[in-house]
C-alpha positions as CSV (number, residue, x, y, z in Angstrom):
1,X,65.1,-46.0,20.4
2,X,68.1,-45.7,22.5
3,X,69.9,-49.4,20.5
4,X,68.8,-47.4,17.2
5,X,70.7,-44.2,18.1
6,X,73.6,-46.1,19.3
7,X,73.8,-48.4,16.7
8,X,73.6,-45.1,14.0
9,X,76.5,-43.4,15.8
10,X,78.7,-46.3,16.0
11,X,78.1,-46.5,12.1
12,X,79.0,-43.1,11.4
13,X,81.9,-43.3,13.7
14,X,83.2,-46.4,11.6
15,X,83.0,-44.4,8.7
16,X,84.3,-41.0,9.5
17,X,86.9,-40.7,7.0
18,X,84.0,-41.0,3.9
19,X,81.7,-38.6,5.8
20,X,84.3,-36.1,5.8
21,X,84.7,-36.9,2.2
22,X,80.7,-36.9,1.8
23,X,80.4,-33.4,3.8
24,X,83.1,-31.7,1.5
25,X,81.9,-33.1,-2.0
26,X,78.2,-31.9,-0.8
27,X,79.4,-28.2,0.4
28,X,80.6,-27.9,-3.6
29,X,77.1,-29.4,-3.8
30,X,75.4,-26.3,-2.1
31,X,77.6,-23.4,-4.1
32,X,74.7,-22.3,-6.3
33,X,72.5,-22.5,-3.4
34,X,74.5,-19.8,-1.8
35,X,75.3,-17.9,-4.7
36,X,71.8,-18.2,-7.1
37,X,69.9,-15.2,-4.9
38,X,72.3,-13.0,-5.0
39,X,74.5,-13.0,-8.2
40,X,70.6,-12.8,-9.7
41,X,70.0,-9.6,-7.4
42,X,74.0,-8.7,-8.7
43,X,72.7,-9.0,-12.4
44,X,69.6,-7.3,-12.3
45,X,70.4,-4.5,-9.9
46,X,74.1,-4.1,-11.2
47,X,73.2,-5.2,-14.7
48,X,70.1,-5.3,-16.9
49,X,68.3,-2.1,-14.8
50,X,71.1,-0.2,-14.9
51,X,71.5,-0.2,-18.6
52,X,74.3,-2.8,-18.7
53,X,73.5,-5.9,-19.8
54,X,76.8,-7.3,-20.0
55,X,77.2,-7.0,-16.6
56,X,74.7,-8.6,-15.9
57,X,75.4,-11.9,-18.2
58,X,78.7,-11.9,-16.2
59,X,76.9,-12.3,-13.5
60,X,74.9,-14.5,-14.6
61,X,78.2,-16.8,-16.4
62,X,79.5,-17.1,-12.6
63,X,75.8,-18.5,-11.7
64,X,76.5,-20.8,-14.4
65,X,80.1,-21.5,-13.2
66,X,78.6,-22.3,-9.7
67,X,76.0,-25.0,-11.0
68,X,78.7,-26.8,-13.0
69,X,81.0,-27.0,-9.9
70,X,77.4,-27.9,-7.8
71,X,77.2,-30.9,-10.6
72,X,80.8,-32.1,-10.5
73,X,79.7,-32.1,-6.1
74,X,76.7,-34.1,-6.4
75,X,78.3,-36.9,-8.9
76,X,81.0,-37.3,-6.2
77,X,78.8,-37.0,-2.9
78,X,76.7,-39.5,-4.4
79,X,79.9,-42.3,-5.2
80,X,81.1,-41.4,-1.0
81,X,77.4,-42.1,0.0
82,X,78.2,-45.8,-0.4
83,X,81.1,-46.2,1.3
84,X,79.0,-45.3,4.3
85,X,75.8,-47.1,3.2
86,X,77.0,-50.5,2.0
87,X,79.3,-51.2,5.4
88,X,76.4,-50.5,7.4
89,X,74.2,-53.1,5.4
90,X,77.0,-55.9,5.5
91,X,76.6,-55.6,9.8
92,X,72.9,-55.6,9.7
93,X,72.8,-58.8,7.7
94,X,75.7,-60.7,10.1
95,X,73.3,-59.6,13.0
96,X,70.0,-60.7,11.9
97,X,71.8,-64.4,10.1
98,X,73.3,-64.6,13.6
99,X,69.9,-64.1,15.4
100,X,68.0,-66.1,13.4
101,X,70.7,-69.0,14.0
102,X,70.8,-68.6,17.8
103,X,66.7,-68.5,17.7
104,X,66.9,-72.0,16.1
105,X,69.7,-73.9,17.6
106,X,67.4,-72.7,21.2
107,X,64.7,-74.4,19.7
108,X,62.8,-71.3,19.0
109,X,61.9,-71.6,15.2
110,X,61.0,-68.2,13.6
111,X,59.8,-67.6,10.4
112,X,59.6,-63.9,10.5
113,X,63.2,-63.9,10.2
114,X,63.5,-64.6,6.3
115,X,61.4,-61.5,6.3
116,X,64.0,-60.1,8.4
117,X,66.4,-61.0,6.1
118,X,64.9,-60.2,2.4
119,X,62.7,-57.0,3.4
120,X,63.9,-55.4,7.0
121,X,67.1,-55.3,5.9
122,X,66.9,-53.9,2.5
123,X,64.5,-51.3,3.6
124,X,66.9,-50.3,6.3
125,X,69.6,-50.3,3.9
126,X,67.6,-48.1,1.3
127,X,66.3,-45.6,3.9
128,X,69.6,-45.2,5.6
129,X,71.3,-43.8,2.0
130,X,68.1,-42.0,2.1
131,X,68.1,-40.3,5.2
132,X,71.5,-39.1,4.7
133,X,71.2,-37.7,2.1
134,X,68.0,-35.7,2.9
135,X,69.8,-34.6,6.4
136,X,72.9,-33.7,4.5
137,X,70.9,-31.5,1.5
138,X,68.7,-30.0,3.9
139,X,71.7,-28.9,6.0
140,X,74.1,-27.4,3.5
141,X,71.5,-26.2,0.8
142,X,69.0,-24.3,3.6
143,X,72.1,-22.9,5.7
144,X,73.4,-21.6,2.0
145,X,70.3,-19.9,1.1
146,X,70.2,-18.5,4.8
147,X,74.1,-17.4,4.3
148,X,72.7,-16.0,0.9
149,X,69.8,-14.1,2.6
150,X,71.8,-12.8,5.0
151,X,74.4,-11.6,2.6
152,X,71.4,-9.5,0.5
153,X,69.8,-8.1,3.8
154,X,69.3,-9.2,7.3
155,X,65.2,-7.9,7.7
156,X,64.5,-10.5,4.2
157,X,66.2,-13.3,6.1
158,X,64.3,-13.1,9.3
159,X,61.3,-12.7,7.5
160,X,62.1,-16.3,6.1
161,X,63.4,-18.0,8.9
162,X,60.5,-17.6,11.5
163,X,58.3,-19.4,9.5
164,X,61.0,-22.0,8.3
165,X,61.5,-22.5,12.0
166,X,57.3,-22.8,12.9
167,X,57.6,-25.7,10.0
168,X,60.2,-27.3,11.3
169,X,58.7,-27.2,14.6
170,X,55.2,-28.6,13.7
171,X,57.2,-31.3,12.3
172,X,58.8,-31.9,14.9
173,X,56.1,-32.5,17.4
174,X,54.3,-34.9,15.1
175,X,57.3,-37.3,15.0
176,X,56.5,-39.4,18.0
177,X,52.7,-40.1,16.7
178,X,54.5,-41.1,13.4
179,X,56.9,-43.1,14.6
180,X,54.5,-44.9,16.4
181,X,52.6,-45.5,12.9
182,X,55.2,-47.1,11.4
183,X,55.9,-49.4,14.1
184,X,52.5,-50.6,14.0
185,X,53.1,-51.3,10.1
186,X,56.4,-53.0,10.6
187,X,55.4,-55.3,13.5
188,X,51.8,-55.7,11.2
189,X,54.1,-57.0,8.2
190,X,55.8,-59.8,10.5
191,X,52.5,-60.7,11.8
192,X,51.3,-61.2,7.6
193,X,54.7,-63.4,7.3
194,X,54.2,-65.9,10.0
195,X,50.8,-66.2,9.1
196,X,51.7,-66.2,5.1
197,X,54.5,-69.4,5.7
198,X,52.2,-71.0,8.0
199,X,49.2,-71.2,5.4
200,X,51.6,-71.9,2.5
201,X,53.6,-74.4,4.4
202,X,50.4,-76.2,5.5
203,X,48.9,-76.3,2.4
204,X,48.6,-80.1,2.1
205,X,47.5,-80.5,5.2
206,X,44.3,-77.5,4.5
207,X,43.7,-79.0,1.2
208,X,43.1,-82.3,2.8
209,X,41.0,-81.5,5.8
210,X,39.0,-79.0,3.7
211,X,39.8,-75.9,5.8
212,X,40.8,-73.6,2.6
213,X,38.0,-71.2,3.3
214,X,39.0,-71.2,6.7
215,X,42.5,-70.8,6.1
216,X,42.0,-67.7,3.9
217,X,39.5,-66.1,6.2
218,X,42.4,-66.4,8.7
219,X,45.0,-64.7,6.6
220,X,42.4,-62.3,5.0
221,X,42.0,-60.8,8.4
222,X,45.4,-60.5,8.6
223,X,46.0,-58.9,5.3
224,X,43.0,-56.1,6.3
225,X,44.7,-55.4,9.4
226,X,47.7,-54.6,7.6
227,X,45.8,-52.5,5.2
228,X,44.6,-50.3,7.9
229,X,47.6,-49.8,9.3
230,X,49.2,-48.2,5.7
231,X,45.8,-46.2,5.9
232,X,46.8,-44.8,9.4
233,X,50.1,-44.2,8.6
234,X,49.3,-42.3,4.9
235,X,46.7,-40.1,7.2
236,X,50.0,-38.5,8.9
237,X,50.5,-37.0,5.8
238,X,48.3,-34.3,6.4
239,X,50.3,-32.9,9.5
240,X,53.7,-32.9,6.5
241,X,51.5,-30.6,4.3
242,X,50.9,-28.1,7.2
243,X,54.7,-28.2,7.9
244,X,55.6,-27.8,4.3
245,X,52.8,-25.1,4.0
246,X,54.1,-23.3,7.4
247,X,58.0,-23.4,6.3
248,X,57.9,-23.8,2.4
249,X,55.4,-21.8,1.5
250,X,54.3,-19.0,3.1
251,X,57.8,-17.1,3.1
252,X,56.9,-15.7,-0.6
253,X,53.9,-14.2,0.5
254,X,55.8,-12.8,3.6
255,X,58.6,-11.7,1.2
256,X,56.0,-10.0,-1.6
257,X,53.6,-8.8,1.0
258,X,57.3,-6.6,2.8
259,X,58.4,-5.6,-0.7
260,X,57.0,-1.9,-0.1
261,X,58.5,-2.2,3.0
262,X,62.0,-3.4,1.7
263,X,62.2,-1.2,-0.9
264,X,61.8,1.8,1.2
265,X,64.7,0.4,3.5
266,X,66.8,0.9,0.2
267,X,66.7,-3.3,-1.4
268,X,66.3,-2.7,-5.1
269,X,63.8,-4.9,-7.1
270,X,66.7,-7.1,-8.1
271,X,67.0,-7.8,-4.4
272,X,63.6,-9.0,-3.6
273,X,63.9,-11.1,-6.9
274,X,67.2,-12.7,-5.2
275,X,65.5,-13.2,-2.1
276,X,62.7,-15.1,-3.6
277,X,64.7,-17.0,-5.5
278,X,66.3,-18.2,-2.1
279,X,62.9,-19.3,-1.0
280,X,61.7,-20.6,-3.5
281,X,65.2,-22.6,-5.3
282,X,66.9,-23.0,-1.6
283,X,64.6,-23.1,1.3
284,X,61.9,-24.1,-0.1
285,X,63.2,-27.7,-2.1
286,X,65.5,-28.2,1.0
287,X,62.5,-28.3,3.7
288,X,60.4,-30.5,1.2
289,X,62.9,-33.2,1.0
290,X,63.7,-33.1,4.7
291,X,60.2,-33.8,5.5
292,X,58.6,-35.7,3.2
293,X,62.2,-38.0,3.5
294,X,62.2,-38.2,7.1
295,X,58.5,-38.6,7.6
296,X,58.6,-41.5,4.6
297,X,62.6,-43.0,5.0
298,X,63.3,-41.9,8.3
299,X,59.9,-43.4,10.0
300,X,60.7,-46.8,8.2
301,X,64.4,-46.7,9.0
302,X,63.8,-46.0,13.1
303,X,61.3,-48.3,13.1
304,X,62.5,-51.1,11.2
305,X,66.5,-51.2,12.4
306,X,65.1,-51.2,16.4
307,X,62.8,-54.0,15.1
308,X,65.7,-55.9,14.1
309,X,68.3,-55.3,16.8
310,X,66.0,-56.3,19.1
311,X,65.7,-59.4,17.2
312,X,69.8,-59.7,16.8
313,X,72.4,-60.6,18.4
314,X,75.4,-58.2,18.5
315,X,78.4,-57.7,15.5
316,X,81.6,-59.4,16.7
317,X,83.2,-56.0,18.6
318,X,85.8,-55.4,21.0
319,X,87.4,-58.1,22.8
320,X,87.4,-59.3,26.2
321,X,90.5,-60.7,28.9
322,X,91.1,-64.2,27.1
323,X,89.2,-66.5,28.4
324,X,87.2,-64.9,30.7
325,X,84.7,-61.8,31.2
326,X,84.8,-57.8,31.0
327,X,84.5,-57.2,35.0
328,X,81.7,-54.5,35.9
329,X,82.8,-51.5,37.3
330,X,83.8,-51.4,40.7
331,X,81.1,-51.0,43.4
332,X,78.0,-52.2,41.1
333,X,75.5,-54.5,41.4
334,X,75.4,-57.4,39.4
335,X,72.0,-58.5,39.7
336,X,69.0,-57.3,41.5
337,X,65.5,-58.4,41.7
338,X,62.7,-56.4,43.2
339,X,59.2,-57.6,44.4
340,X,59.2,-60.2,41.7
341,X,56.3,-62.3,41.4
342,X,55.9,-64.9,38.9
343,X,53.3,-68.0,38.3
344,X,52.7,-70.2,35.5
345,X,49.1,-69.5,35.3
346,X,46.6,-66.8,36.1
347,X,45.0,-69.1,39.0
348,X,48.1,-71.2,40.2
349,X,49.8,-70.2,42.8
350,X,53.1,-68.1,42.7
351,X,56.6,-69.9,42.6
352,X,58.4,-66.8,43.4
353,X,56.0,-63.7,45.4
354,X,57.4,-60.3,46.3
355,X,60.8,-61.3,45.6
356,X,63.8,-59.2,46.3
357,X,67.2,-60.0,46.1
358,X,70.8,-58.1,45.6
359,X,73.8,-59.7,44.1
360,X,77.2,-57.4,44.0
361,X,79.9,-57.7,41.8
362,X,82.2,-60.8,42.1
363,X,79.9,-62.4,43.9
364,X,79.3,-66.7,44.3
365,X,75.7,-67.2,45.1
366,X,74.4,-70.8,45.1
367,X,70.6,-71.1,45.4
368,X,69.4,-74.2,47.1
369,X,66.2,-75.8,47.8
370,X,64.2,-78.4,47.3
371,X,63.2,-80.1,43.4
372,X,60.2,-78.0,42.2
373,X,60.5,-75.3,44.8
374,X,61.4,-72.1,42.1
375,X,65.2,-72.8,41.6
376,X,65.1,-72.6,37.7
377,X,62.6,-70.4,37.3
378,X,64.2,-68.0,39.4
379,X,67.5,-68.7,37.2
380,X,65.3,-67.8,33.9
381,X,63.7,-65.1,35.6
382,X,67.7,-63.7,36.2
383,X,68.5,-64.5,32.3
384,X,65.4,-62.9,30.9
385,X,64.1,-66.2,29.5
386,X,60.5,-65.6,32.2
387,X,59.4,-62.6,32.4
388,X,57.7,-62.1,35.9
389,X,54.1,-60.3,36.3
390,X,55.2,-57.9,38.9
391,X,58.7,-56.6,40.2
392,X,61.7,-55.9,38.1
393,X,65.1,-57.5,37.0
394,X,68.1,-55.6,36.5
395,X,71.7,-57.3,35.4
396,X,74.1,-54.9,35.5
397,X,72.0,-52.1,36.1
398,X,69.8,-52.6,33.0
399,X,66.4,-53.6,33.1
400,X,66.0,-57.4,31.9
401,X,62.2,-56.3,30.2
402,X,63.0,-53.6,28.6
403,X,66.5,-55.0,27.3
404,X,67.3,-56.3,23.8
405,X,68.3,-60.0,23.0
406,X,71.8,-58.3,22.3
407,X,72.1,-56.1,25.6
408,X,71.3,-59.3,27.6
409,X,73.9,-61.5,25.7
410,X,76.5,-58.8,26.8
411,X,75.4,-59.0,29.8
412,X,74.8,-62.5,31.2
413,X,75.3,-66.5,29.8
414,X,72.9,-69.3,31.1
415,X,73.8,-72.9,30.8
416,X,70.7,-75.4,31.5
417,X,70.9,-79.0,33.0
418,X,70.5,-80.0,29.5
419,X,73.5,-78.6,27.5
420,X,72.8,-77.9,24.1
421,X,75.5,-78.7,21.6
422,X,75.2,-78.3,17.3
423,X,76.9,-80.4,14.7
424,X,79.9,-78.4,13.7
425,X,83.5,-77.9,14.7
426,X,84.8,-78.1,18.0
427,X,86.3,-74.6,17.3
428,X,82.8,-73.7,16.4
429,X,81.2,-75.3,19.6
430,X,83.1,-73.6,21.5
431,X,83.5,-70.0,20.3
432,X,79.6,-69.8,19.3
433,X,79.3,-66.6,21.9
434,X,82.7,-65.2,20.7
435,X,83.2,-65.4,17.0
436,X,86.3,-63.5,17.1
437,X,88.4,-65.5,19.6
438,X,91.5,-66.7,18.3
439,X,92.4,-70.5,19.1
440,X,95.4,-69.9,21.3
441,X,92.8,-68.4,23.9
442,X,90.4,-71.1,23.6
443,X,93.5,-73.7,24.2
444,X,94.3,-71.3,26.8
445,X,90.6,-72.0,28.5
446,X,90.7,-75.3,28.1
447,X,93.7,-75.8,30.3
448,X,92.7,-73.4,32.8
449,X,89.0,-75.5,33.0
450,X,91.4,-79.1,33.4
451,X,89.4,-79.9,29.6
452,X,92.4,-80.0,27.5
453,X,91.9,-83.7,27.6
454,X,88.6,-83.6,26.4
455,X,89.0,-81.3,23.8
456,X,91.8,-84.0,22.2
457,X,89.7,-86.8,22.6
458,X,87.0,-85.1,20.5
459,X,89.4,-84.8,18.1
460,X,90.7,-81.2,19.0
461,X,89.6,-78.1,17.6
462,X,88.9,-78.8,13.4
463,X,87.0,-82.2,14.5
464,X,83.3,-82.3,13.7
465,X,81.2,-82.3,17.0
466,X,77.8,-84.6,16.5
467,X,75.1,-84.5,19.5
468,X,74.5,-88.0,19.3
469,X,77.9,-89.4,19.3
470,X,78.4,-87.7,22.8
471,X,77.5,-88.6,26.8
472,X,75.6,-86.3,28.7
473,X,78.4,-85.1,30.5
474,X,80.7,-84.4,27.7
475,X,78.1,-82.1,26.4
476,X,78.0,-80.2,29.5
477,X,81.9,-79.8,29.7
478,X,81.6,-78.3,26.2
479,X,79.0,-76.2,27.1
480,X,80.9,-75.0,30.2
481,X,84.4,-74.0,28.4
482,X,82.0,-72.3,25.8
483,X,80.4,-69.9,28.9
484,X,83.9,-69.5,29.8
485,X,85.1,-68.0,26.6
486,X,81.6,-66.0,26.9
487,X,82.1,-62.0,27.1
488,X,79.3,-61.6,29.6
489,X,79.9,-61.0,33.1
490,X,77.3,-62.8,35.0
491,X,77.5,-66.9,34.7
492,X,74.3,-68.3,35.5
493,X,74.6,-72.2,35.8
494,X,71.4,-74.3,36.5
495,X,72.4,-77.6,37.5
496,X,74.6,-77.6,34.8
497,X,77.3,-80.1,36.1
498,X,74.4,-82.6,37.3
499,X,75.8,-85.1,34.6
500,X,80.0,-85.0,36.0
501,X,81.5,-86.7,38.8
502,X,82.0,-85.0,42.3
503,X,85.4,-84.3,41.8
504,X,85.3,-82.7,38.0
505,X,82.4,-80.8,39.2
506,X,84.2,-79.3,41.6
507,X,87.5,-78.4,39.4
508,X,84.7,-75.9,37.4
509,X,82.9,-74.3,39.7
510,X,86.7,-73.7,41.5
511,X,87.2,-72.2,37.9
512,X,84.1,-70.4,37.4
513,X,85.0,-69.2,40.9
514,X,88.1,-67.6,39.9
515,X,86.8,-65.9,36.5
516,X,86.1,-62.0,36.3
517,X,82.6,-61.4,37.2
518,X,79.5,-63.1,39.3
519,X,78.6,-67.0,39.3
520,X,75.2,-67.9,40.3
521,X,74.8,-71.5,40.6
522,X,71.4,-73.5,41.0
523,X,73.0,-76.3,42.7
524,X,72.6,-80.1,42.1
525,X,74.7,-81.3,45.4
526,X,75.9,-79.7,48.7
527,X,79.2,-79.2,47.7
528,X,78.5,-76.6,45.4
529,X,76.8,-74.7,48.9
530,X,80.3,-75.7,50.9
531,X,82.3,-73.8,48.0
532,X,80.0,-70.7,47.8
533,X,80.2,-67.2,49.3
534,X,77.0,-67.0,49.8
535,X,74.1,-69.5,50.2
536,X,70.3,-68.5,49.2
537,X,67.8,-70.8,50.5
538,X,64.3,-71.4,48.7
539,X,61.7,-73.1,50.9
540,X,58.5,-72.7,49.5
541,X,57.2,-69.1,51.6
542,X,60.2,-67.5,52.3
543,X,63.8,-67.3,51.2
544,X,67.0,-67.1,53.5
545,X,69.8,-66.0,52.4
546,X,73.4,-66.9,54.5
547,X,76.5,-68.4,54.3
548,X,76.5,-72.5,54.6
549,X,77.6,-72.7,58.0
550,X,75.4,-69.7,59.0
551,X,72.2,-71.6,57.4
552,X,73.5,-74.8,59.3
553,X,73.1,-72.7,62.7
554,X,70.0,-71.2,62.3
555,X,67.8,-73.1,59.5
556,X,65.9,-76.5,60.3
557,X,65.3,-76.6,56.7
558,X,68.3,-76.2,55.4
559,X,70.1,-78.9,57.8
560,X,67.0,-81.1,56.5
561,X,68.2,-80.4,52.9
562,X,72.1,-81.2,53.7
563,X,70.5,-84.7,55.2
564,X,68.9,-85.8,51.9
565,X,71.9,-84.3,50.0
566,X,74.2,-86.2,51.9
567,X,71.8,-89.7,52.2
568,X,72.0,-89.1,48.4
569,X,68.8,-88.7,48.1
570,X,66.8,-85.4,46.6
571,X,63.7,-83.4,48.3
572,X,61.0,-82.9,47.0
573,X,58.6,-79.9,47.1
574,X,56.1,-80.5,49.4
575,X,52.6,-78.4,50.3
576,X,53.0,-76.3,53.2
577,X,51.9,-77.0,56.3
578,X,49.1,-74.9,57.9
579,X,49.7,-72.3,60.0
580,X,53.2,-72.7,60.1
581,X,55.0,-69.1,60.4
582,X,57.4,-68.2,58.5
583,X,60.7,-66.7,59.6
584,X,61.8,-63.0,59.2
585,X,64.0,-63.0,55.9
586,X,67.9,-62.3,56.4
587,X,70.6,-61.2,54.4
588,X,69.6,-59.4,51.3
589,X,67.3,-61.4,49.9
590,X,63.3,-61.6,50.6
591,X,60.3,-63.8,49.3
592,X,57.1,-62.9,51.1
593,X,54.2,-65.9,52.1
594,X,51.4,-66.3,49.4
């Protein structure tokens, strides 16, 4: 829940001035907490046992004053709660729109998104208001009634905090196994959608081929398996009632069962009255709320807001060097692959087996071989499109499985052979992984890429873009300034110049060259190899990893691929021969044999 924490922070840092506001409205909130215990112990001690009475209704008139002032508090706490609520909504709903949009111009359709949208968000938005303002009642009314306790006798509040703190603890260690429940319900609700607008949207279709009983067995088992997931989750509340028992309830008899005790250490009756009535009107209400809201809002909110980020993509944030990419720290790795090994099937045979391979920062790899030997899967593999079955992928220094859909868009932009462009704006087009960017910066871009040309002929920046109206290679050019503009380090380009001329293909990559960060390049001709740093051959058992004229020197196979480059033709893949050895790998990259 690392994003989730992250995310929350962020939120409250965003909002600081109305949670200082909240916090000061909601310590006038907590007055009569503090005060009830002991202006009660002031009026019967001080008042109605010692023969006064008026006393003690003065006492009792400042209780009153106290509550009035804890009423004006909790009106006023309640109008700053939205000013920290509401923003936080607004962010959540650009972030899942955005997802969802990205998802479908990639081709990857999801219909769990308009429950996203209509449910995930509002429940993160309700749970949110109520988990702060749970946190922030528990906080100030329990550490009044603790000040209050402390301020009628030290012995009472120690025999009320030890058992406040077991409850608190017991709680505590059944978070985990709760949070866990509710993740099964949340991921058990998206599960009901998909299968809910599949059935609905098919209906015709069903109807027709006489598969309703089918089709409602189907979604009936889905529906059941939702149901026992809300049964699994209600059963945690048996471990809130032992915390609520533990810390709620047993400091009365604690307190009743030391009132000899007290008395004889000189408390008076009014006292132990006060001190009850800190329990049981303070400490008491305050741990109920805290539990039963963070077992109930809490749960859903952790759950629910990780389940959408990692669905999202991130809120337009700080900005990066004008057309180009935040540069990793100095002395980083950009990329590195260990013992990967990945296959398409259970019984084919591995593309890529025992992989390892470091990239450093401000690197220009280019990854040759022959057509169908690994060279875009290995690029997916990098972008976290593949996942592999063994061995791990870290860009940047974060893991690829175990990152988000927003960390990796931070992180690293792919670019296919086939570039994908939407109907909309040029502008649009081409600020589509920066939002924010201003057009003098993309103009900028443009110039520096040698498309300023292109970017007029389509009509400049306001013109509408359609795919069909333009050539393959125009597409790609627009795809190319738009991983320019991108904020992620790492370019990843797979053959995505394959559709330009020698010469305009080499402008870019010079470009891409030159631009903050690391280019890896799947390449389409030998040039791209002549221009690189670094050169990482793929030949079906082993890898090689050199500089071009170093491969020249001491690889057979790569002089064999410069030969069909430059014949213009393309290898292709072929079975390898038997018993031929394999040569030690070099550099820092390795692929063992199959």
């Amino acid at each position: 829940m690392t994003t989730v924490g992250a995310v929350t922070r962020a939120a409250l840092r965003a909002r600081r001035a109305a949670l200082v506001r909240l916090a000061a409205w909601s310590a006038a909130e907590a007055l009569p907490a503090a005060l009830t215990g002991l202006l009660t112990a002031r009026a019967v001690d001080a008042g109605f046992l010692a023969g006064r009475p008026a006393v003690g209704l003065l006492w009792l008139g400042l209780l009153a004053a106290a509550v009035l002032v804890g009423a004006v508090g909790t009106n006023r706490a309640y109008a700053c709660l939205g000013d920290v609520v509401e923003p936080f909504r607004d962010d959540l709903l650009r972030r899942v729109v955005a997802g969802a949009l990205a998802g479908a111009t990639g081709g990857r359709v999801d219909d769990a998104a308009v429950g996203r949208l209509t449910h995930q968000v509002e429940i993160v938005r309700d749970t949110w208001a109520g988990l702060l303002t749970v946190v922030r009642g528990f906080l100030f009314a329990a550490c009044a009634a603790i000040v209050g306790l402390f301020s009628l006798a030290a012995p009472v509040a120690l025999l009320v905090t030890v058992p406040v703190l077991a409850g608190l603890g017991l709680f505590a260690a059944a978070v985990p196994a709760m949070i866990a429940r509710q993740r099964e319900y949340v991921l058990a609700d998206e599960r009901l959608t998909r299968v809910a607008v599949t059935a609905v949207t098919g209906h015709r279709d069903v109807s027709v081929s006489g598969a309703r009983e089918q089709v409602t067995r189907w979604v009936g088992r889905h529906v059941d398996a939702q149901a026992r997931v809300e049964r699994r989750l209600a059963a945690m509340a048996v471990t809130r009632g032992l915390s609520l028992a533990v810390g709620g309830w047993l400091p009365v008899p604690v307190v009743v069962l030391a009132t000899p005790w007290l008395v004889r250490q000189g408390l008076g009756p009014g006292a132990v009255l006060g001190a009850l009535v800190y329990v049981v009107r303070g400490v008491q209400p305050a741990l109920h709320t805290l539990v039963q809201g963070v077992a109930a809002g809490g749960l859903r909110f952790t759950v629910t807001l990780d389940r959408l980020l990692r669905t999202a993509v991130p809120a337009p944030g700080g900005a990066a060097p004008a057309g180009g990419a935040r540069p990793a720290p100095p002395g980083r790795t950009a990329l590195s692959l260990r013992g990967v090994t990945f296959r398409y099937g259970p019984h084919a045979d591995p593309v890529l087996d025992g992989f390892d391979l470091d990239v450093p920062d401000g690197d220009h790899l280019v990854v040759v071989g022959a057509s169908g030997i690994g060279k875009s899967t290995l690029a997916a593999l990098i972008a976290g499109v593949l996942r592999p079955q063994a061995g791990t992928v870290e860009v940047g220094g974060t893991p690829v499985a175990g990152a988000t859909a927003a960390e990796l868009a931070r992180r690293r932009v792919l670019i296919p052979q086939e570039a994908y462009v939407f109907t909309g704006s040029v502008r649009d087009n081409l600020r589509y992984l920066r939002p924010d960017l201003a057009d003098p910066a993309i103009v900028r871009a443009a110039a520096r890429l040698g498309l300023s040309e292109l970017v007029d002929r389509l009509g400049g920046l306001d013109a509408t873009l359609r795919p069909a109206g333009l050539s393959a290679g125009e597409r790609q050019q627009v795809a190319l300034l738009r991983a320019w503009l991108s904020p992620a380090p790492l370019v990843i380009l797979d053959e995505a110049t394959c559709h330009l001329d020698p010469a305009t293909e080499a402008r870019l990559e010079a470009a891409f060259a030159e631009r903050p960060g690391t280019l890896v390049i799947i390449a389409h001709r030998v040039s791209s190899a002549l221009r690189a740093r670094r050169v990482l051959l793929l030949d079906g058992g082993h890898a090689m990893l050199d500089s071009h004229p170093g491969l020249l020197a001491r690889s057979a196979a790569y002089r064999e691929l410069v030969g069909y480059w430059e014949a213009g033709a393309e290898p292709v893949r072929s079975s390898p021969t038997p018993g031929r050895s394999a040569p030690l790998p070099t550099g820092s990259a390795r692929r063992s044999s199959p």
